[in-house]
N, C-alpha and C positions, 0 to 999 in steps of 0.2 A: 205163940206166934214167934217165930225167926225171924233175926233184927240183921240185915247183912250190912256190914261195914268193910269200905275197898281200901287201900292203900297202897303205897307203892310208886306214883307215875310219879314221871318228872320229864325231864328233858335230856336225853340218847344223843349221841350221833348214830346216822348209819353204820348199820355193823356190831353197834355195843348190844351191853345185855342191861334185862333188867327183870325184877322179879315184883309181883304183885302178889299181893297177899286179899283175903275177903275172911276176915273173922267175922261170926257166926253168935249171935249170943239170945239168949232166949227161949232154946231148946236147943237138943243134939242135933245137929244135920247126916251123923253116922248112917243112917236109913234111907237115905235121900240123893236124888243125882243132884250135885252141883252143875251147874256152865257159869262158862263164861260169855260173853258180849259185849261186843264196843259198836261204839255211833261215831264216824267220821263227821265233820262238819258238810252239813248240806244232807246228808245222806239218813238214809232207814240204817237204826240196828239192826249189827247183823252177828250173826253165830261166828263164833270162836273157836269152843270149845268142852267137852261136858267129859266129866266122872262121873261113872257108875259107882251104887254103894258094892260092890264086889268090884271096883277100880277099873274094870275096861274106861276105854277113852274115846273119844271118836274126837276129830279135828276138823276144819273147814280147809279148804285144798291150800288157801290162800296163806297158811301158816304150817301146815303139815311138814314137820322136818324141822322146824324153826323153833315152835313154840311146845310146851309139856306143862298140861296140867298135873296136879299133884292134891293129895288130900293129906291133913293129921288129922287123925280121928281124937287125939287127946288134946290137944291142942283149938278142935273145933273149929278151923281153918281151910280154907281152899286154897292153891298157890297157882299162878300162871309164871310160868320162866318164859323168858323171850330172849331169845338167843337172835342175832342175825338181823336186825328189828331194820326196817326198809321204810322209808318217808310214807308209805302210803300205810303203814301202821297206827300212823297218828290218829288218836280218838281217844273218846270219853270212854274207858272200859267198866261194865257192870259186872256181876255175880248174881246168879240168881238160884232159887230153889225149882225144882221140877215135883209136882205135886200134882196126883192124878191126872198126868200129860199136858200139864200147863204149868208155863213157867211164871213165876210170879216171886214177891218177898225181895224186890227190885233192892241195893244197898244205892247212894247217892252217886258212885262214880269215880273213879281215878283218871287224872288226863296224864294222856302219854302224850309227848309230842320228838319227832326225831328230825333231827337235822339233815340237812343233808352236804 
């Protein structure tokens, strides 16, 4: 079973960057798509962002150009950059595993929060 642990948030201003990390421990995640997901306040989580285990990416419109996931396969690590990061970026961001078409293996959450 895959233990995912997030870190990384803090508090931005508009415009700054900032880099999340989702260490992995438990078993390899090397065979597995990673995403990403964040929960705004009030709102449904919503998709972010996902690595394939051959590294394609796919992005939500809402960050495309902004943000870049990233995997270390030795390291056992998923990484979100946030480049450009805008007030409406604020939320609880997850990591999750993708496992037979369902995502699950939730980590607790890192809060971004950006000024504005």
């Amino acid at each position: 079973q895959v233990q995912l642990l997030e870190s990384g948030g803090g508090l931005v201003q508009t415009g700054g960057s900032l880099r999340l990390s989702c260490a992995a421990s438990g078993r390899s995640i090397r065979g597995y798509t990673m995403g990403w997901f964040r929960q705004a306040p009030g709102k449904e989580r919503e998709f972010v962002a996902l690595i394939g285990r051959n590294v394609g990416t796919e992005y939500a419109d809402s960050v495309k150009g902004r943000f870049t996931i990233s995997r270390d396969t030795a390291k056992n690590t998923v990484y979100l950059q946030m480049n450009n990061v805008k007030p409406e970026d604020t939320a609880v961001y997850y990591c999750a595993v993708r496992n037979d078409g369902t995502w699950g293996n939730w980590g607790k959450g890192t809060l971004v929060t950006v000024s504005s």
